[in-house]
N, C-alpha and C positions, 0 to 999 in steps of 0.2 A: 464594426468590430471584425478583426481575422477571423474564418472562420478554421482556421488549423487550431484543434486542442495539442498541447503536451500530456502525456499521461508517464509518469514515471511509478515504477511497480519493485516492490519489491517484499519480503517475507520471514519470518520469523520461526524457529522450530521448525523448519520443512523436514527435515531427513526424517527418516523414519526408525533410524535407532540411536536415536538424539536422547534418550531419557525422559523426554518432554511428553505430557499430557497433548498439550494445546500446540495447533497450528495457526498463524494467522497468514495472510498477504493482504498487501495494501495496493492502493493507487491513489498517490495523488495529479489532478489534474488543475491544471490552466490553461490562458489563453496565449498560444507560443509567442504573439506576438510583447506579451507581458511578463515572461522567462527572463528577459536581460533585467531587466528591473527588479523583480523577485530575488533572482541572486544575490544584485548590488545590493539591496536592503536589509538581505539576510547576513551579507557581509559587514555591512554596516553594525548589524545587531555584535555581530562578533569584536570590531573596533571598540562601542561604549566600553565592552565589558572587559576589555584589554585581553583579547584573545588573537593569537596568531592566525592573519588571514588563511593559513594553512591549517587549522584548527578543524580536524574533522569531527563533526557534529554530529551524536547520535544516541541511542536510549542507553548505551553499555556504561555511557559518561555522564549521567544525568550522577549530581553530587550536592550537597549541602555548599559546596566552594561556589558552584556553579550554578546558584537554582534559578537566583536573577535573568540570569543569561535564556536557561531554558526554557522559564513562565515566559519572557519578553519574546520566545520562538510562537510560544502557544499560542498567544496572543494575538500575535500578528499572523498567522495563520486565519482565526476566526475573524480577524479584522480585514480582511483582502473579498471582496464580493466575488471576484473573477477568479475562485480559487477553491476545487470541493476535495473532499477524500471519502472512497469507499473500502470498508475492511469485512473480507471474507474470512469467518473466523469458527475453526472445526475445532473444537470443544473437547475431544478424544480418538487423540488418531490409534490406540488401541483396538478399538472395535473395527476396524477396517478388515478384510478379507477379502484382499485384490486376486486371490489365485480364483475366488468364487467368480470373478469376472476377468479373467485372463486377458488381467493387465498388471501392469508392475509399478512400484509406487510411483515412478518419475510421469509414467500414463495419468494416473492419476492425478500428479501435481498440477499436471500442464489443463485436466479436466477443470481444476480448481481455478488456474487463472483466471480458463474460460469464463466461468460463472462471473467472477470477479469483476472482468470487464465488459462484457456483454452488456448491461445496462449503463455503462458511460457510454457506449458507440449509437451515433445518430445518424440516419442519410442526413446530404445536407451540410456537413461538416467532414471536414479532414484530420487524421490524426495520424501526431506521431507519438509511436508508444517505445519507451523507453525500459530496460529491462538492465538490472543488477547483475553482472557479470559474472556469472559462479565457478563456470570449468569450464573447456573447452570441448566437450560433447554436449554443450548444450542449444550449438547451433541450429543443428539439425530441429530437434525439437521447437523451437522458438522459429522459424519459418512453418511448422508445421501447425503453431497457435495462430499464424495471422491467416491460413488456407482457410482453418477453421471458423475463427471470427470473421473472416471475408464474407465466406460460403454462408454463414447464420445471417448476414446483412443482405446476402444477392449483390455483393461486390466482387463479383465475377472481374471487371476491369482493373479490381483494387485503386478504385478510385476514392475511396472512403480513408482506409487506413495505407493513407501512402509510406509509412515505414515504420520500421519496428529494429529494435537493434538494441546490441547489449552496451554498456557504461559503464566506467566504475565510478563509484559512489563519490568518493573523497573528492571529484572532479565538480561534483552540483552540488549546492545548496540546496535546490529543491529536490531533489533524492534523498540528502541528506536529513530534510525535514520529517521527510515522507517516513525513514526509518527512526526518527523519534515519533509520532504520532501510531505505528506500529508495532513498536515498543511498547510503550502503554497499553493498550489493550491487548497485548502477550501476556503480561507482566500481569495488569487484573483479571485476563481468563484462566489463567496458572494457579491465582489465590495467594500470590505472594502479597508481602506489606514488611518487607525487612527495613525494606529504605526510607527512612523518612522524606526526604527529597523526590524520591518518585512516588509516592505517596501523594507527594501534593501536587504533582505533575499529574497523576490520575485525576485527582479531585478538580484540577484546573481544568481538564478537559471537559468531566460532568456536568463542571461549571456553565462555563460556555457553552457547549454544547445542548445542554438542557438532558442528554439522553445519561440512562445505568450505564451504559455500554452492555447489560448483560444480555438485550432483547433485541430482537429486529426495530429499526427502524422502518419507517413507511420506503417501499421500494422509490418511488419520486424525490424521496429527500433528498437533494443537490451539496447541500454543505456538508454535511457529515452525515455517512451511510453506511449503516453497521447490517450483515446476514449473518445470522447463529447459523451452519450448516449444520444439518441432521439426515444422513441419509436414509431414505427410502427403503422398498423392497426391491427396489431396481438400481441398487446402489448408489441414487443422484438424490440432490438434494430438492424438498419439496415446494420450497417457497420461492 
């Protein structure tokens, strides 16, 4: 098997005067060598359901027209072995008081990544980490998360995380999925239930997955890997 993972990332509620309770960010990962296939398949999901291969797929669109379409995403998600998601998920970004640690929310975000990914990175394996495209100051910072994550590895050579770089979404399927499976556990840490359709897109999740979504899963879980962040007295998260 390659040993190159894909990791594609991206996040939910991040700003910090978004009105939103709840932040989430996701990653989901594969084996890159398994990415062309993934796509095609995903594409394919969109053909049964007579959707425009140009059809961008994501939680904003989840619809009672459309449920078929998004269960059969779910689905095949939990059905693919070579294929996990972890979601770092802050509960109330009101309590936060970055001036207490003289940093500013975007410091902060980029802390949050970290946490995110740091237990998908392994020696031993190669990865390329894929990042949601948001503005263009976010260069700087995004070379600044892989020194980090290097440095946490002792991949000083950056022989581990050979690249990292920004995407836009509407271009992958598996980004694309990534931000429905993101979705969803936005959507149930928020406390919504308007939509009946996503509703059952949550429920399919629980389904499968076995977990509330509201608890930690065990740090080792590979298929699906939920952290409730709760910070500290040292402002970082304890688990």
């Amino acid at each position: 098997m390659d040993t190159i993972i894909n990791i594609y990332c991206d996040e939910s509620c991040h700003l910090s005067h978004d009105r939103e309770k709840a932040m989430v960010l996701g990653a989901l990962w594969c084996f890159k060598a398994k990415a062309p296939a993934h796509n095609r398949e995903i594409a394919d999901l969109k053909h049964k359901h007579q959707l425009s291969p140009f059809f961008e797929l994501k939680w904003s669109k989840v619809s009672s027209g459309k449920i078929g379409f998004y269960k059969d995403l779910v689905n095949y998600f939990f059905d693919q072995r070579t294929m996990g998601f972890r979601a770092w998920v802050i509960p109330d970004k009101t309590i936060l008081a970055h001036e207490d640690y003289k940093q500013s929310h975007d410091d902060w975000y980029y802390k949050m990544y970290f946490y995110l990914l740091r237990n998908l990175i392994f020696p031993g394996r190669r990865y390329h980490i894929y990042l949601d495209i948001k503005d263009t100051r976010s260069r700087k910072k995004m070379h600044k998360l892989r020194d980090v994550l290097s440095n946490a590895k002792y991949d000083f050579s950056r022989e581990i995380i050979e690249r990292i770089q920004h995407v836009r979404s509407h271009d992958i399927g598996l980004m694309q999925l990534n931000d429905l499976l993101i979705g969803a556990i936005s959507y149930h840490a928020r406390g919504l239930s308007s939509s009946p359709a996503k509703n059952d897109i949550v429920d399919l999740i629980k389904e499968r997955s076995g977990f509330s979504l509201t608890r930690n899963t065990l740090p080792g879980e590979r298929k699906f890997n939920i952290c409730i962040w709760q910070p500290n007295s040292g402002g970082f998260e304890h688990a």
